[in-house]
KEKE-3310 file (N, C-alpha, C; in steps of 0.2 Angstrom, whole numbers, plus 5000, padded with zeros to 4 digits):
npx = (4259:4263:4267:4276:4280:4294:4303:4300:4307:4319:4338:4347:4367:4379:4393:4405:4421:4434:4443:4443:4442:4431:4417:4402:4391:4376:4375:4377:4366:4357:4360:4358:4345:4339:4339:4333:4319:4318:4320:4308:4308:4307:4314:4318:4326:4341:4358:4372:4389:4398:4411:4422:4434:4436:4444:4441:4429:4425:4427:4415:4400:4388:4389:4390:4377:4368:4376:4371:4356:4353:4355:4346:4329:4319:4322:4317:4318:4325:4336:4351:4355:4370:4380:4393:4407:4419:4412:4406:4415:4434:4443:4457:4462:4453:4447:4439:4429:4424:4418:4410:4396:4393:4391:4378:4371:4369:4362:4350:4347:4351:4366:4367:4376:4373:4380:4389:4392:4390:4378:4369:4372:4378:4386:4403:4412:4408:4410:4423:4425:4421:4431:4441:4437:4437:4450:4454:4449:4455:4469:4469:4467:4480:4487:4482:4486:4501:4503:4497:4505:4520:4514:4514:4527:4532:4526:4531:4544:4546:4546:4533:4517:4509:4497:4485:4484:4494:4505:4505:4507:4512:4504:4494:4498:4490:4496:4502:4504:4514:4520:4516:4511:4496:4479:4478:4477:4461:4458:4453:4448:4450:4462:4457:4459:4464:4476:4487:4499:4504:4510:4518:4520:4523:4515:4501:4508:4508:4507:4518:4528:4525:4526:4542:4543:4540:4547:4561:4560:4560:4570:4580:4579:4574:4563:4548:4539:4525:4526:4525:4512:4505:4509:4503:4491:4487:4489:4478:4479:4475:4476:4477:4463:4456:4456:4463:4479:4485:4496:4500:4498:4506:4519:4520:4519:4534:4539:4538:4543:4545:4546:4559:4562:4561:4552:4541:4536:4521:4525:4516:4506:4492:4485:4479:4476:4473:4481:4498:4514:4525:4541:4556:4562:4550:4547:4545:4558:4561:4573:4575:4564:4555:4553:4561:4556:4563:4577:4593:4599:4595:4583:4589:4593:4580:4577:4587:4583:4570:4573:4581:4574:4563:4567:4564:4555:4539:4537:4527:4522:4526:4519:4503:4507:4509:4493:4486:4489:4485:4470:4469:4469:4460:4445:4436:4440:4442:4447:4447:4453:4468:4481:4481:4481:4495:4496:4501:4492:4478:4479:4491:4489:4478:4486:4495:4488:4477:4464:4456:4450:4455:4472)
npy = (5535:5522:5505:5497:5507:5513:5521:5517:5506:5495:5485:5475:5475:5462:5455:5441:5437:5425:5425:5416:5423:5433:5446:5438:5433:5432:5441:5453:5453:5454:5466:5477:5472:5478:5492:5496:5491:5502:5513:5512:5503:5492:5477:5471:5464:5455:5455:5446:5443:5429:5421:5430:5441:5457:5467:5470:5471:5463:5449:5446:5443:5445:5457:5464:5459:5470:5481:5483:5480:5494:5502:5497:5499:5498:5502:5493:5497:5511:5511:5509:5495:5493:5484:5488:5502:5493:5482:5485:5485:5483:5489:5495:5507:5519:5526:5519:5512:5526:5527:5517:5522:5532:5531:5523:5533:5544:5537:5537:5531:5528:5523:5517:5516:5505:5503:5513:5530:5539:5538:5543:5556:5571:5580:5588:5585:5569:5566:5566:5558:5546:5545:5542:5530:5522:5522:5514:5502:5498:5496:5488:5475:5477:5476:5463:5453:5454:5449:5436:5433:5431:5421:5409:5410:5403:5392:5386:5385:5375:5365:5362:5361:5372:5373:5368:5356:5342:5335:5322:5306:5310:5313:5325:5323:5324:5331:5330:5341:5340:5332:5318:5306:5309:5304:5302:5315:5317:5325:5339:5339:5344:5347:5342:5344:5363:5365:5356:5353:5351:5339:5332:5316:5301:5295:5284:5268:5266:5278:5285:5278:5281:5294:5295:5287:5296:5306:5301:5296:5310:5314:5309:5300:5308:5310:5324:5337:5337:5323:5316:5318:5316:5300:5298:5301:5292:5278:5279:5284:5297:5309:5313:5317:5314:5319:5324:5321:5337:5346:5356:5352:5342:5348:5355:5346:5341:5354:5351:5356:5349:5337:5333:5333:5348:5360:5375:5391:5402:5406:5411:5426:5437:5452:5467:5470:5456:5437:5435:5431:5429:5440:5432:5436:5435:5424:5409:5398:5380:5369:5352:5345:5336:5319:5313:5308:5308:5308:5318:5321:5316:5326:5338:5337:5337:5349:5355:5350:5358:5371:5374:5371:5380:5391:5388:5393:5388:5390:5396:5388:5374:5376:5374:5362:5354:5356:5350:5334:5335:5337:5328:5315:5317:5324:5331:5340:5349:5367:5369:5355:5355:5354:5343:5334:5337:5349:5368:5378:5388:5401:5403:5399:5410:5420:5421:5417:5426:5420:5405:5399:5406:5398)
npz = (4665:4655:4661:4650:4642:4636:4640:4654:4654:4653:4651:4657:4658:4663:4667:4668:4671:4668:4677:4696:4706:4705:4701:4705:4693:4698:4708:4703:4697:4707:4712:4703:4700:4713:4711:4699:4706:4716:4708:4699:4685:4674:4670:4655:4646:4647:4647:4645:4647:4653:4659:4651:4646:4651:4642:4627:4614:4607:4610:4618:4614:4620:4624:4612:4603:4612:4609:4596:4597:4602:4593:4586:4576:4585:4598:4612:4624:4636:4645:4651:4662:4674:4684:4687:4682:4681:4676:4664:4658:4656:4646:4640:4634:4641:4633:4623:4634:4635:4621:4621:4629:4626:4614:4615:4624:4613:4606:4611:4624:4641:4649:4667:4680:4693:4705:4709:4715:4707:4699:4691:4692:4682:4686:4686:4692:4696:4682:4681:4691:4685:4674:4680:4690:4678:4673:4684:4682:4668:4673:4685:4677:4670:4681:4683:4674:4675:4686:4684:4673:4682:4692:4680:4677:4688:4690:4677:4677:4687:4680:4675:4665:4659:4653:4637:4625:4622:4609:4599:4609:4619:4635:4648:4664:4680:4694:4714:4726:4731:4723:4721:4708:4699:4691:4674:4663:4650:4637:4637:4650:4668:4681:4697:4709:4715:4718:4714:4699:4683:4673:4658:4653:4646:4633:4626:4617:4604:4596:4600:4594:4580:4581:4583:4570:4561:4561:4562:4548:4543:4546:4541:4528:4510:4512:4514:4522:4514:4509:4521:4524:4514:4516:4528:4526:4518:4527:4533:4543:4560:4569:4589:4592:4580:4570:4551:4547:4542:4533:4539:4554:4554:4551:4564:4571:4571:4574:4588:4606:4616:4613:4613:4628:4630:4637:4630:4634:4629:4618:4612:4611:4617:4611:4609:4594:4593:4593:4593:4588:4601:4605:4605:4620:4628:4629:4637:4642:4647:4649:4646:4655:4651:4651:4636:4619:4607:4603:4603:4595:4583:4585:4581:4568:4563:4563:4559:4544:4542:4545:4533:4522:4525:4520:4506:4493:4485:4467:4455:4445:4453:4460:4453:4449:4458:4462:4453:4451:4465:4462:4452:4457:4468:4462:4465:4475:4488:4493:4508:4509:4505:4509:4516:4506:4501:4497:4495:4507:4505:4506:4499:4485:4484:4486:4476:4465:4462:4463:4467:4457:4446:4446)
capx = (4263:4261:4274:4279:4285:4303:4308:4300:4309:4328:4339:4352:4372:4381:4398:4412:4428:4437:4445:4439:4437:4428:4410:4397:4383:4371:4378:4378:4359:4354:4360:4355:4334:4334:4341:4327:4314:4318:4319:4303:4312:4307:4319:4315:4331:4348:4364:4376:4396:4401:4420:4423:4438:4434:4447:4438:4421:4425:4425:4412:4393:4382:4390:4390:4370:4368:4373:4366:4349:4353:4357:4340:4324:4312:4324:4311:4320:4331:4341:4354:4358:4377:4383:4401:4412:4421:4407:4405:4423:4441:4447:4466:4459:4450:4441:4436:4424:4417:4417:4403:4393:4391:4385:4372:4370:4366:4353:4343:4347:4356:4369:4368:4382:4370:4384:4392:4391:4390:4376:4364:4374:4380:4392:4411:4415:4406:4413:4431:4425:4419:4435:4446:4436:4437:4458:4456:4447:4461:4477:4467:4468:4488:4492:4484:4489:4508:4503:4496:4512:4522:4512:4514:4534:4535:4527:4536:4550:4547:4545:4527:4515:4503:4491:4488:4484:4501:4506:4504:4514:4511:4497:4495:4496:4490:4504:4499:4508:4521:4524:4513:4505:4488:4477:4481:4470:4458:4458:4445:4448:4455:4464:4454:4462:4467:4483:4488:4503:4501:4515:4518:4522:4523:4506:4501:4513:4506:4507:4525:4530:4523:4530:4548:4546:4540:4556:4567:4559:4561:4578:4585:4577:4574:4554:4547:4532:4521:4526:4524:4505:4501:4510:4499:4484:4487:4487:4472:4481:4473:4476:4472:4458:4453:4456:4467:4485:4486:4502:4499:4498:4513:4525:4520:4522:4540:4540:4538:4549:4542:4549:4565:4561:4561:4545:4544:4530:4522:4529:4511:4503:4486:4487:4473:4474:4473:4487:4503:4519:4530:4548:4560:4565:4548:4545:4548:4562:4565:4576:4577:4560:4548:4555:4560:4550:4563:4584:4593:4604:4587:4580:4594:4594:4575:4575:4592:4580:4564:4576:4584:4567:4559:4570:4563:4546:4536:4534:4519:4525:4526:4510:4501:4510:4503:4487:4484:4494:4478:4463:4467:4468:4453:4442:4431:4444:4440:4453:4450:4457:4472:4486:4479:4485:4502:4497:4501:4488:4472:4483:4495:4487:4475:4489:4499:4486:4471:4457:4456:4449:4464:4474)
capy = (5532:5514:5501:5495:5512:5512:5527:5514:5498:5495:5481:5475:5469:5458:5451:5441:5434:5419:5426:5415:5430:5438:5446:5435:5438:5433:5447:5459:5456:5457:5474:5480:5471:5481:5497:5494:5493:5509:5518:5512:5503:5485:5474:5466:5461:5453:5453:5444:5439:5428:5420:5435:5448:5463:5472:5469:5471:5457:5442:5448:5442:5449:5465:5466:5462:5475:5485:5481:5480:5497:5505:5496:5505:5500:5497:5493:5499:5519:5514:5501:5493:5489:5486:5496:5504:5489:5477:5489:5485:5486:5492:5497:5513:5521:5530:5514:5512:5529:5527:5514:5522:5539:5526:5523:5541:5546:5532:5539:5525:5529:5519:5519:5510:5505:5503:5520:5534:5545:5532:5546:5562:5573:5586:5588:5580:5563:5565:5566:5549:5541:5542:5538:5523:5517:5521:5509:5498:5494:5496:5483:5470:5476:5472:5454:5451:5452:5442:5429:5429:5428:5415:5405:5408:5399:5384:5382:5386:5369:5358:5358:5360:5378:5373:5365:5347:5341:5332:5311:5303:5314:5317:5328:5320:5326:5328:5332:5347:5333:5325:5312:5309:5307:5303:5304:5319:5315:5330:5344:5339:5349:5344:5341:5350:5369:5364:5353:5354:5344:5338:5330:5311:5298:5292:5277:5264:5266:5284:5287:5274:5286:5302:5292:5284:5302:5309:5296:5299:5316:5317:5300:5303:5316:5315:5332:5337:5335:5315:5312:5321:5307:5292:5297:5299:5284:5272:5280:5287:5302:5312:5309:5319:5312:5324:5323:5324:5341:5350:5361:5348:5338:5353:5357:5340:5339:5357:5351:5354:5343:5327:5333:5336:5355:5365:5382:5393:5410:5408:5417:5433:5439:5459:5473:5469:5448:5434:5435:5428:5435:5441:5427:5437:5436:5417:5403:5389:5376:5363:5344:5343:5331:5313:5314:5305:5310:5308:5326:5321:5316:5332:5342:5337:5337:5356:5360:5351:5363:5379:5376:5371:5387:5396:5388:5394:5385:5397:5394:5379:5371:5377:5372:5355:5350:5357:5344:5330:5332:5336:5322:5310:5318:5329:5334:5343:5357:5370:5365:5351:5355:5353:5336:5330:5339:5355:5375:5382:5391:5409:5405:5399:5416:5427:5418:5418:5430:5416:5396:5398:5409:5392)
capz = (4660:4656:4662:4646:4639:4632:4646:4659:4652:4657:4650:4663:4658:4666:4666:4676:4669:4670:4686:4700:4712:4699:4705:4700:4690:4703:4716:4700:4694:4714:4715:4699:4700:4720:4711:4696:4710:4718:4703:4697:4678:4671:4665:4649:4642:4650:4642:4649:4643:4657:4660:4646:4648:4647:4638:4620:4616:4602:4612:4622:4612:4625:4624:4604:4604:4616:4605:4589:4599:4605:4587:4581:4574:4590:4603:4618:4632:4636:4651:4652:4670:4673:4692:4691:4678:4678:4671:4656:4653:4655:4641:4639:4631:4645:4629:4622:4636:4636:4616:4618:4634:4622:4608:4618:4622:4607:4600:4614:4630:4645:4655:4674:4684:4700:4712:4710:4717:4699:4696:4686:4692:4679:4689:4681:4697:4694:4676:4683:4696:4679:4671:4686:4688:4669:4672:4687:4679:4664:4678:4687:4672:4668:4686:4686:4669:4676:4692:4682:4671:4686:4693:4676:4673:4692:4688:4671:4681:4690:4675:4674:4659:4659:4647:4631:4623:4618:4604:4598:4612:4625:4640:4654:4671:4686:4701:4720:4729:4735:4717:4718:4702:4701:4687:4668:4661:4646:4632:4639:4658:4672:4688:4701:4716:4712:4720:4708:4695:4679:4669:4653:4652:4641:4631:4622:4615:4596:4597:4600:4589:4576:4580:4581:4566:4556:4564:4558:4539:4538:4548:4537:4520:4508:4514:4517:4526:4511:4508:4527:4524:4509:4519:4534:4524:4514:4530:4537:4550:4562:4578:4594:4591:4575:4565:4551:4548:4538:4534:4548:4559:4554:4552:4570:4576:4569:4579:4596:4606:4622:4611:4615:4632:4635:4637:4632:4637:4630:4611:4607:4614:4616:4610:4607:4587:4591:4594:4588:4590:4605:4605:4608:4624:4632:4632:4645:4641:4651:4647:4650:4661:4649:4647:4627:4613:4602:4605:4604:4588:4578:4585:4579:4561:4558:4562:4553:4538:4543:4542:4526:4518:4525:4514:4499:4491:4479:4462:4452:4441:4455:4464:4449:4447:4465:4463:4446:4456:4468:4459:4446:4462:4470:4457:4471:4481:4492:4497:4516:4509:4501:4514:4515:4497:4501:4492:4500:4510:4502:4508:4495:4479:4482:4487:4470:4458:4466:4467:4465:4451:4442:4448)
cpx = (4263:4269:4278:4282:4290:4306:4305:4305:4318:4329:4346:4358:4377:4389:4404:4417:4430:4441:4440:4438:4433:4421:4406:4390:4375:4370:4376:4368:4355:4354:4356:4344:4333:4334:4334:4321:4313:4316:4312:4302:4308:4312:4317:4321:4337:4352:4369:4384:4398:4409:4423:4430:4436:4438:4447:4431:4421:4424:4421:4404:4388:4382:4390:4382:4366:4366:4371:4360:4350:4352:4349:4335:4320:4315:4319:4311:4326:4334:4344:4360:4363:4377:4389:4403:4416:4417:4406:4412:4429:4446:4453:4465:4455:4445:4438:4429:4418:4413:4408:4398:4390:4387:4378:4368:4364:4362:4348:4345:4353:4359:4371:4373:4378:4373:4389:4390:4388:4382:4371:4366:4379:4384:4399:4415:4414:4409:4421:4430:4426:4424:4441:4445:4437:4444:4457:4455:4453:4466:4473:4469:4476:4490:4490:4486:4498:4508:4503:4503:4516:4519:4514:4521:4535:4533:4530:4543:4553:4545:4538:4523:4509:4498:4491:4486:4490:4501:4506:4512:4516:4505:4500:4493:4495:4494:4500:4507:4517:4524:4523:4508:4498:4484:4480:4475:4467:4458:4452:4446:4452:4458:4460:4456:4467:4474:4488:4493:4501:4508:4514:4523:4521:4517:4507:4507:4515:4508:4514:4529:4530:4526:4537:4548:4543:4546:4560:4564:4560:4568:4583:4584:4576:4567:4552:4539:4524:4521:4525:4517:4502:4504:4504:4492:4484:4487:4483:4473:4477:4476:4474:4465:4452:4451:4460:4476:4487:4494:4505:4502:4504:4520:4525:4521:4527:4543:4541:4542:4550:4544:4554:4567:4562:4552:4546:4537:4530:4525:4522:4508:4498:4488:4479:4472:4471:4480:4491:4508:4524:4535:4548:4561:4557:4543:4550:4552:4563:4568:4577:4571:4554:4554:4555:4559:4558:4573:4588:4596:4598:4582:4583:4592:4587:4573:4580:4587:4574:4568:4579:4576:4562:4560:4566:4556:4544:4535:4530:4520:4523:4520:4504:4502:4507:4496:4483:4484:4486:4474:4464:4467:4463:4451:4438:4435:4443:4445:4455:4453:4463:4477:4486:4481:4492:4504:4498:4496:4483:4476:4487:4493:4482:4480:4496:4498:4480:4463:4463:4455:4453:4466:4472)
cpy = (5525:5511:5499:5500:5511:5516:5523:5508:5499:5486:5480:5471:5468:5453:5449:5436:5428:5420:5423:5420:5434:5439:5440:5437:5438:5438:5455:5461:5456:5465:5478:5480:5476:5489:5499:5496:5500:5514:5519:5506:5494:5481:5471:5463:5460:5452:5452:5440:5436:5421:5426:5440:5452:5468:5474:5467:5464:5449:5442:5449:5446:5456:5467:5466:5467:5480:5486:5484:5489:5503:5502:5501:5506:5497:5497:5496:5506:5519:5505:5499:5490:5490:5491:5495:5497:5482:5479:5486:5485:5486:5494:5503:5516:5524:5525:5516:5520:5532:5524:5517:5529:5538:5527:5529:5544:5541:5532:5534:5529:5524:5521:5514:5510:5507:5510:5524:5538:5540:5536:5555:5565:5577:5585:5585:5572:5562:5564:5558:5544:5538:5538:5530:5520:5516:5514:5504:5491:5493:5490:5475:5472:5473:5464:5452:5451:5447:5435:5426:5426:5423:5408:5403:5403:5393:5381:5382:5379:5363:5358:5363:5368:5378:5369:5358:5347:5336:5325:5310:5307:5315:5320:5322:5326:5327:5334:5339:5343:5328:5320:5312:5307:5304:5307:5310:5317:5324:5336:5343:5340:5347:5344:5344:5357:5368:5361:5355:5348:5345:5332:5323:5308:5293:5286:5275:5269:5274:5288:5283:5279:5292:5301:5289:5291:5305:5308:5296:5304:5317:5312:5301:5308:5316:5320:5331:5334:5324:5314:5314:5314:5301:5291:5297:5292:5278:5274:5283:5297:5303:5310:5311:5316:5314:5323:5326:5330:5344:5355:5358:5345:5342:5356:5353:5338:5346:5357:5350:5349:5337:5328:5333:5343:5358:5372:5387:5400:5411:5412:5422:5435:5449:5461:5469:5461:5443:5436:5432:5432:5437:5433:5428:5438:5427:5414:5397:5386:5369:5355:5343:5337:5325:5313:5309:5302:5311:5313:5326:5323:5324:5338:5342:5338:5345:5359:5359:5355:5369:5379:5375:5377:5393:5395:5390:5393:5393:5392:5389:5374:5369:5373:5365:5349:5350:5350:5339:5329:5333:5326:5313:5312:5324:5334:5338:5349:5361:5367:5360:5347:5353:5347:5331:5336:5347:5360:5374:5385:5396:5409:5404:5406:5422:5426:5420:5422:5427:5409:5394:5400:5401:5387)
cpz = (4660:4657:4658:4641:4641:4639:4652:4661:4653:4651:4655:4657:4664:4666:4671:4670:4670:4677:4690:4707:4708:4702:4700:4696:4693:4707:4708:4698:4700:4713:4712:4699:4705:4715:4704:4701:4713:4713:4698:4688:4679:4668:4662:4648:4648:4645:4646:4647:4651:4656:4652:4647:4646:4646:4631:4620:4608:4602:4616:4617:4615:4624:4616:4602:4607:4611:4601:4590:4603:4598:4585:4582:4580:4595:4611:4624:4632:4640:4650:4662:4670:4683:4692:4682:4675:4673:4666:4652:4655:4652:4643:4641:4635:4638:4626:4627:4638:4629:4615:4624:4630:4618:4608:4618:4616:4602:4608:4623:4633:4650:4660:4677:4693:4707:4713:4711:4714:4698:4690:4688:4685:4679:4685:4687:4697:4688:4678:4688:4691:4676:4674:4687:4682:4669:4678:4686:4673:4668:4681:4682:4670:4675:4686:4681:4673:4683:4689:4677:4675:4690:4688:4673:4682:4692:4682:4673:4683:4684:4675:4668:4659:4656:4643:4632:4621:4612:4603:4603:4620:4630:4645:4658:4676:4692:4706:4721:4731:4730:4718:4712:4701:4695:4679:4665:4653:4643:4635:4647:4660:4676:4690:4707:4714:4715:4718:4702:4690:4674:4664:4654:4647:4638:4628:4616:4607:4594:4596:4598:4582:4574:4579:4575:4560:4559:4558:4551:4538:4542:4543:4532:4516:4506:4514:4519:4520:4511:4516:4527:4522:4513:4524:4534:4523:4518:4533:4543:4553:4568:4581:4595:4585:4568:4558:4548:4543:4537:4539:4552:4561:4555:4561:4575:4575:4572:4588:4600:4614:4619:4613:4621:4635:4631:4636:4632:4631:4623:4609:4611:4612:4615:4607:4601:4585:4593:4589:4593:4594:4604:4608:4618:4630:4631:4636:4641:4645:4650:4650:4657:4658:4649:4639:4625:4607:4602:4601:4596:4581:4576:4581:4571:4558:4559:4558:4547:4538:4541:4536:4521:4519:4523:4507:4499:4486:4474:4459:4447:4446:4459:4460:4447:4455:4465:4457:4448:4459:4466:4452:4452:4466:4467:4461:4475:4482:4494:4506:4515:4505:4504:4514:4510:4497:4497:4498:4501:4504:4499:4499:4487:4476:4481:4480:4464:4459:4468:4464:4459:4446:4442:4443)
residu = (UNK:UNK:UNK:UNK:UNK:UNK:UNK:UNK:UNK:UNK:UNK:UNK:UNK:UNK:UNK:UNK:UNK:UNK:UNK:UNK:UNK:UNK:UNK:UNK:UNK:UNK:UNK:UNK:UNK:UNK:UNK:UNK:UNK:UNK:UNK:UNK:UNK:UNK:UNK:UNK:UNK:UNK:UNK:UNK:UNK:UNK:UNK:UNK:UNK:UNK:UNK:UNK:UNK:UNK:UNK:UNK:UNK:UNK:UNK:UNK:UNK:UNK:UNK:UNK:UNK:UNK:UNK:UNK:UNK:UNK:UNK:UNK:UNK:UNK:UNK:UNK:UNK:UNK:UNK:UNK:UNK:UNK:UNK:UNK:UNK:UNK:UNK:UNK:UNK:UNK:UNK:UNK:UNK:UNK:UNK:UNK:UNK:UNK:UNK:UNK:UNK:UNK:UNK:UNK:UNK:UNK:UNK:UNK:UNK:UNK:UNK:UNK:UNK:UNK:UNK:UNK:UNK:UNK:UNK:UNK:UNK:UNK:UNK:UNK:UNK:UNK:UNK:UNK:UNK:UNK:UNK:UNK:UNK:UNK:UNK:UNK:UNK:UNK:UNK:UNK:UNK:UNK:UNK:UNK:UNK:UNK:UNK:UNK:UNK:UNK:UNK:UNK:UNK:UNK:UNK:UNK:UNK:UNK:UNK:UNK:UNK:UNK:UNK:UNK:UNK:UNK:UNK:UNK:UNK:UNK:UNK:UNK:UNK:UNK:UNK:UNK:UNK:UNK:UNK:UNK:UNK:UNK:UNK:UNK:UNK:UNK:UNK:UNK:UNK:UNK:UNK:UNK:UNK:UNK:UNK:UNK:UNK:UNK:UNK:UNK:UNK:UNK:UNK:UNK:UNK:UNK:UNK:UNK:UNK:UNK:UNK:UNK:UNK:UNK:UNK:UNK:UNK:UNK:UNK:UNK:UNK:UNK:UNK:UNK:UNK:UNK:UNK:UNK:UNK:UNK:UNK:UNK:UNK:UNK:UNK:UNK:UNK:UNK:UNK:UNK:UNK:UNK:UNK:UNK:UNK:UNK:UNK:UNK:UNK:UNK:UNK:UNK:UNK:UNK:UNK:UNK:UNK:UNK:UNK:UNK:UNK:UNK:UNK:UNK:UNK:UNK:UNK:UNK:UNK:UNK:UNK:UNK:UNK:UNK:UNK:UNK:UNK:UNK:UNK:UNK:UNK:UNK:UNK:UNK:UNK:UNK:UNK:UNK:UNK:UNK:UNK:UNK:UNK:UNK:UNK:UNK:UNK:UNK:UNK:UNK:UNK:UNK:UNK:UNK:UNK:UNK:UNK:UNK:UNK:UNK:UNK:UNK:UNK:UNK:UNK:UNK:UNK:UNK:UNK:UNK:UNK:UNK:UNK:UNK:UNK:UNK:UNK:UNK:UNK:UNK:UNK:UNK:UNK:UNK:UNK:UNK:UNK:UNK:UNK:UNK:UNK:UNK:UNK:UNK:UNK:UNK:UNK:UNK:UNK:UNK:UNK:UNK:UNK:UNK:UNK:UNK:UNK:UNK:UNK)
# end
């Protein structure tokens, strides 16, 4: 039989996590090439998700070509090389992961797991290994998911920062084991020593000038997020990023609650379906550990004025009366940049009037 027949050809996957003890893909495509040799297989193809979780096959590219290329009319290759059960996946769903390993099954390709025991046996004993593995596999990821929380609620515990770029008027700092601080960190850069706590200090002058005097306008006049939008266009003002200053943006930077000084951890949650927002009773507060931006009474009143205004809702007069406002001030306007000229969201003129066009 010649070597490039389909039933000779193999394609290897490969994946390791954001967990620094995670196996690496080097150790996994050792095992797999010696286990290929023995068996006599070629590897053509590698698919590889690596810093990936594997509890969705969603954010996981490598694994999504796989399949495609598995489902396709001339797929090249009938065996797929995995080191263990867990580098297939660990799904919640224990069935998820024997949902796609059947897939395969039936468009003709077989998944072997090199480093198991079961690796090509089909006994109702190996089938009972298979599934035991795939349950330990998911319990594995619920136990370090509550480590890693617990890990996460003791440093916000101690006032320090878990993530995140913060808002105009704020950077992370570096601080040593001992509360000395170290270097300011730059937007995309990490500590420098795993041991390392980083907390939220106070950033450029111009910057927190800024956030204090959009405060002081929408907590003193009768501003609202839209006229702080057009004021912050109309001086060419942007982010620290460069971005700029949309409705979005402003409403979340009159949310922050690190101006006030408190930090609060954990308002949003990764879930099977996607993020969403947690219960109240399963975030982090901690009070009075940033230096504030933003003095408690100010704070106070620009959130009473957020929750009375998030009762009101534009009806379609008014929708419409924005929308003309900015088209007849930029004729050229694109929905991405509607928020921009102080209008709703895309969501609502479609979920109002069923297109832009209707509008």
């Amino acid at each position: 039989m010649k070597s490039n027949s389909p039933s000779r050809c193999a394609a290897q996957y490969v994946r390791m996590s954001t967990d620094q003890q995670d196996l690496s893909t080097g150790i996994q495509k050792t095992a797999i090439a010696a286990y290929a040799a023995r068996a006599g297989l070629t590897i053509l193809a590698t698919y590889a998700d690596e810093a990936r979780s594997g509890l969705r096959i969603a954010n996981r590219p490598g694994m999504r070509r796989l399949m495609s290329n598995v489902m396709g009319a001339e797929c090249p290759f009938r065996t797929i090389l995995v080191y263990d059960v867990s580098r297939w996946g660990r799904f919640q769903n224990t069935d998820a992961s024997a949902y796609y390993e059947y897939h395969c099954h039936l468009h003709g390709v077989e998944v072997i797991y090199v480093a198991e025991a079961f690796s090509t046996d089909l006994s109702p004993f190996s089938a009972l290994m298979k599934n035991m593995k795939r349950a330990m596999a998911a319990e594995y990821s619920r136990e370090l998911a509550v480590k890693v929380r617990s890990g996460i609620e003791r440093v916000v515990g101690q006032g320090y920062s878990a993530g995140g770029q913060p808002a105009i008027g704020l950077v992370r700092q570096a601080v040593s084991r001992d509360g000395v601080p170290r270097l300011v960190l730059r937007p995309g850069e990490r500590k420098a020593v795993q041991s390392d706590r980083v907390q939220l200090v106070h950033g450029p002058q111009h910057e927190i000038a800024l956030a204090r005097r959009l405060f002081d306008l929408y907590a003193n006049t009768p501003a609202n997020v839209n006229d702080l939008v057009r004021l912050l266009e109309a001086e060419g003002l942007r982010t620290g990023k460069g971005g700029k200053f949309t409705r979005r943006v402003v409403d979340a930077l009159l949310r922050f609650e690190p101006f006030a000084g408190d930090y609060v951890w954990g308002k949003l949650t990764q879930t099977l379906q996607g993020v969403r927002k947690a219960p109240v009773d399963r975030q982090l507060r901690v009070d009075n550990v940033v230096q504030p931006i933003i003095d408690r009474e100010t704070w106070d009143r620009v959130q009473a004025k957020l929750r009375a205004r998030s009762l009101f809702r534009r009806g379609e007069a008014r929708l419409l009366q924005e929308l003309a406002q900015a088209l007849e001030r930029d004729p050229d306007l694109t929905g991405a940049e509607l928020s921009s000229h102080g209008c709703a969201p895309t969501q609502t003129y479609l979920k109002t009037f069923g297109s832009m066009e209707a509008a």
